[in-house]
N, C-alpha and C positions, 0 to 999 in steps of 0.2 A: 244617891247617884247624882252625877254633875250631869247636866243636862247644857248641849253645845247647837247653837243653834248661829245662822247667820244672817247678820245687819248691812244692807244689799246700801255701797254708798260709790260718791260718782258714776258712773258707765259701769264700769265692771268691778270693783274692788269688792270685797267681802273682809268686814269685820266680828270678828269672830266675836260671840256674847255667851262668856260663861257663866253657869248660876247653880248655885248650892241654896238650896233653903233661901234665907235673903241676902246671900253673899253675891255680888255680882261684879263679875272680872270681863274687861275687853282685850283683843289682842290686836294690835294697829291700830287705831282710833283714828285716821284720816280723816274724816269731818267728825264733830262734836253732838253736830244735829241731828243724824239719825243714831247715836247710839244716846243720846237723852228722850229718845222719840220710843226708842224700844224699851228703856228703865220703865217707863208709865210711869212716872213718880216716885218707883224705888231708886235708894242712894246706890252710887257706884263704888264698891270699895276697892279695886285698883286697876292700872294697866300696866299690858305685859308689851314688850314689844320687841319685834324683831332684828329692824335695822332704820336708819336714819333718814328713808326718803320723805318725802313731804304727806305722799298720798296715803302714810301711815301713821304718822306722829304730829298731822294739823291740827288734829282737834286735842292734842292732849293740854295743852295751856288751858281751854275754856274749861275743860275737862275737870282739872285739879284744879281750878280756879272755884269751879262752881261744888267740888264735894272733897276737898282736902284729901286727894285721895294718894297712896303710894303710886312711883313707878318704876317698875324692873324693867331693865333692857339692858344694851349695850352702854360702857360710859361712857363713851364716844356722845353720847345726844346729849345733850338739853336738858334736862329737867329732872332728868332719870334719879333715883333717890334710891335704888338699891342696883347698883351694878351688878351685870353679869357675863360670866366668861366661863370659856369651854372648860366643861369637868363638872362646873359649881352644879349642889343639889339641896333642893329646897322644898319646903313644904306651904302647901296652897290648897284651898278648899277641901284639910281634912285626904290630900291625894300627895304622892312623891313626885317629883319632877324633877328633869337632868335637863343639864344645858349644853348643849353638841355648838363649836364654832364651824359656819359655814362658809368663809369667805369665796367670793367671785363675783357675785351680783353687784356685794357693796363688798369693802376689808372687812368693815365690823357685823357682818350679817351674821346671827343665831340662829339656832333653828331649838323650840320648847319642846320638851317631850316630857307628856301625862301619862302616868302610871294609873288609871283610872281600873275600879273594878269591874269594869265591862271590856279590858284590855285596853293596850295603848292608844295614847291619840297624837301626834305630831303635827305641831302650828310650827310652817316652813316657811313662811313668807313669800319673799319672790325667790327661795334657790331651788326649790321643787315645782312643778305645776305639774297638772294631769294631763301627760304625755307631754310634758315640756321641762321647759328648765327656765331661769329667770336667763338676760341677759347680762354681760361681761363688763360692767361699766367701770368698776377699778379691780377688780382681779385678774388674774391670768386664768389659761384654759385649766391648765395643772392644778388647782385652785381648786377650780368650778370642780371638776371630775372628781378630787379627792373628796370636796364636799358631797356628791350626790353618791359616791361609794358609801362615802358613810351614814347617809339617809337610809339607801338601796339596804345595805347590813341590818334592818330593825328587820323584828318581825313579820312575815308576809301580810298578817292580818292588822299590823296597824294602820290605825285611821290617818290619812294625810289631809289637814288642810291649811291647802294654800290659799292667797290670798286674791286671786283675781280669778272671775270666769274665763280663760282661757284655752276649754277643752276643744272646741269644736274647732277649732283654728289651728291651734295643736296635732290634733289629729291629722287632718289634712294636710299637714307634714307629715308628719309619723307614715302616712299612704305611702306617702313620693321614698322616704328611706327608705323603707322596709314593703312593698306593695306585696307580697307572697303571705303580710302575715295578717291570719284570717280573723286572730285575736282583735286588731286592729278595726278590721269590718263591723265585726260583731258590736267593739265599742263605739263606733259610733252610730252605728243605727240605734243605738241605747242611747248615749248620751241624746242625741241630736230631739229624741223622742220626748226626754226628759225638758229639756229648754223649749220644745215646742209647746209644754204644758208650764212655761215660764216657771221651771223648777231650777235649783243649783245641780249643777252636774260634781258637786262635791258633798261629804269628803271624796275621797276614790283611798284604793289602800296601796301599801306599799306591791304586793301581790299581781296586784293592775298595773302599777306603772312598770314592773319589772315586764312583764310579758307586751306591753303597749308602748312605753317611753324609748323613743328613741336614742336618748342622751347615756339613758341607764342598759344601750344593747348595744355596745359598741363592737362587743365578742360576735356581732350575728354575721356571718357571710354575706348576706344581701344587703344589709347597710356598710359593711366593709366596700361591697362592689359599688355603690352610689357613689360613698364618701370617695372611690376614687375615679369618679367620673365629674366628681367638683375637687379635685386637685390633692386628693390623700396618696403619696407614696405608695404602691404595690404592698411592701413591708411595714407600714404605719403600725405606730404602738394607738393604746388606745387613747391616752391623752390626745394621740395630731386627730385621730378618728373624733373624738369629741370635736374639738377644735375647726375641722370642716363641717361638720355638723352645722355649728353652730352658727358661724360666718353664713351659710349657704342659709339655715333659717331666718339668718338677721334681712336676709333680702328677696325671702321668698314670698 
């Protein structure tokens, strides 16, 4: 069994540390230092990566510098030594993997999906978060929605992790959308219980964010009625219903 554990680096980012027997895989590597801090002296045999920002792929130079190691991602980066792109599927720690293109956050943003024998696991980077979504910095809203449809379509039960603590803030939108929904209460008196015991409030699963995520309930009438009290059309499709979502998060 792969065993998925998280390497806690700047403020909030979480680098994901996968490990088979002595095989050991990172997903975003934004500092170097705490995922050489968590190896203990074991070597690193690759990194996975999701998209291009800095808080993700800073440390891979020191990275491959210091254990010759491969790296998958987008070909869009630097360094990357095995490109990837939506469709491609690959084999890793002994486990199947598919590669879903997510644009919106970034154009080249991925999102990994582990076919693991304990069922699926999904490293989404910044295009999913629990009860969020990354923000819009070169995609459009059509983009972003199409991407999170096609996250939201996996399994209920699969594992999502994304890449930044960002629940409890999250939520506290998700309230202001949707305040009727009790789902939403519940998770955060859970989550909030969790980080007060300086625990990660991930993974969370696909299951959770459909019932909690606001980005992923654009069908709910009561975020319908919000979204048009921050300027969505009566008749709004769900893309414009994303889209004031989203805006209205960026400044809430």
């Amino acid at each position: 069994m792969i065993t998925i554990r998280p390497i806690p680096a700047f403020n909030d980012n979480y680098i994901w540390h996968l490990r088979k027997g002595d095989e050991h895989w990172v997903v975003d590597p934004g500092d170097a230092t705490p995922v050489k801090k968590a190896l203990n002296g074991a070597s690193l045999s690759g990194i996975l990566l999701t998209h291009h920002h800095l808080d993700h792929t800073g440390g891979v130079v020191s990275l491959v510098e210091e254990f010759d190691c491969p790296v998958l991602g987008p070909g869009s980066i630097a360094g990357v030594t095995t490109p990837l792109a939506d469709g491609d599927r690959f084999t890793l720690l002994q486990r199947d993997w598919e590669v879903f293109a997510v644009p919106g956050h970034t154009l080249d943003h991925i999102a990994l999906v582990l076919h693991g024998s304990d069922g699926i696991h999904l490293f989404c980077g910044d295009t999913l978060f629990a009860a969020g979504c990354g923000r819009l910095f070169e995609g459009t809203p059509a983009q972003m929605h199409e991407s999170l449809t096609k996250l939201a379509s996996l399994p209920k039960d699969t594992k999502v992790y994304c890449a930044h603590e960002y629940t409890l803030a999250n939520l506290q939108f998700a309230r202001a959308a949707e305040p009727g929904n009790e789902d939403i209460t519940v998770r955060e008196e859970l989550d909030s219980a969790t980080r007060d015991r300086n625990q990660p409030t991930l993974p969370s699963t696909i299951g959770l964010e459909l019932a909690t995520n606001p980005f992923l309930r654009t069908g709910s009438q009561e975020i319908r009625m919000q979204a048009a009290a921050h300027g969505a059309t009566p008749d709004a499709s769900a893309v414009e219903i994303f889209a004031t979502l989203r805006h209205w998060k960026d400044t809430f």
